[in-house]
C-alpha positions as CSV (number, residue, x, y, z in Angstrom):
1,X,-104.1,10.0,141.5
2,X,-107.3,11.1,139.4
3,X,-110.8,10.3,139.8
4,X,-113.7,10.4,137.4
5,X,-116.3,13.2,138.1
6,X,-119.3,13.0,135.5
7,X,-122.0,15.8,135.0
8,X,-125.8,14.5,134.4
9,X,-128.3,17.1,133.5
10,X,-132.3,16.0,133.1
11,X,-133.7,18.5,130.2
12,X,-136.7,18.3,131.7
13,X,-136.6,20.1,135.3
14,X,-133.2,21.6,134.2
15,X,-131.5,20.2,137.4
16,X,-127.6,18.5,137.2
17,X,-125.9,16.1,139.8
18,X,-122.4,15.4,139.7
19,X,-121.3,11.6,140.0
20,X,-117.5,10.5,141.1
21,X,-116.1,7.3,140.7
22,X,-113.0,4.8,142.2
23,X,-109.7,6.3,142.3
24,X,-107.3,5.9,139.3
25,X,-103.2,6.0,139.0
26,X,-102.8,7.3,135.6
27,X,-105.0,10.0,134.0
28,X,-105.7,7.4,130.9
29,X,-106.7,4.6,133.2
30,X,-108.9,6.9,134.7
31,X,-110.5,8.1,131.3
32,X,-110.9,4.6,130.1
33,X,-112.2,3.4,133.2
34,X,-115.1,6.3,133.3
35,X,-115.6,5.3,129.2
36,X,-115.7,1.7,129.4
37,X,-117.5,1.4,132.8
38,X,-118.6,3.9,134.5
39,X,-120.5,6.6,131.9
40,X,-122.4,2.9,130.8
41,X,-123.1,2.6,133.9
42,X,-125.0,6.2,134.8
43,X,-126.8,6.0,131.5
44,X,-128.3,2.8,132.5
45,X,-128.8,3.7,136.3
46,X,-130.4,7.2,134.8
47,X,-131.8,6.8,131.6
48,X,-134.1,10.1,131.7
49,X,-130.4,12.0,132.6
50,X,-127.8,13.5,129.8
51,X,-124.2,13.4,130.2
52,X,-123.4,17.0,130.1
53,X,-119.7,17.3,130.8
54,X,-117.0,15.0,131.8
55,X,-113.5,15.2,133.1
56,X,-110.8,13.4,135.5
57,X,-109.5,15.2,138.6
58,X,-105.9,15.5,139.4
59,X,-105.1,14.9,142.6
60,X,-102.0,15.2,143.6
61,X,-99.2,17.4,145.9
62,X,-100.0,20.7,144.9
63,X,-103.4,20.6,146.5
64,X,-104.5,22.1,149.5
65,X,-106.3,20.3,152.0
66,X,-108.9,22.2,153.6
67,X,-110.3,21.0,156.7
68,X,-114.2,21.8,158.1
């Protein structure tokens, strides 16, 4: 499974947050989904925010759980 995680920087105090969205089967459905709804979606939520970086996270058997 992959899920969107989206980088928004403000250039004005120079601070990022990252945002994550739903949880996607494919890596493409995950890519579109972030394209179609969900970068629309920060830029309207955030106008005064830039979309620095972008990317879909694998998530699959080879990771390690670690517990806290």
């Amino acid at each position: 499974m992959f899920s969107p995680l989206v980088l928004l920087c403000s250039m004005i105090t120079l601070e990022c947050a990252t945002y994550g969205g739903p949880v996607f089967q494919t890596e493409i459905g995950c890519y579109m989904g972030m394209k179609q709804v969900g970068i629309p979606f920060l830029k309207k939520k955030y106008p005064d925010l830039v979309v620095t970086d972008k990317r879909c996270v694998y998530w699959g058997k080879d990771n390690t759980k670690v517990d806290t």
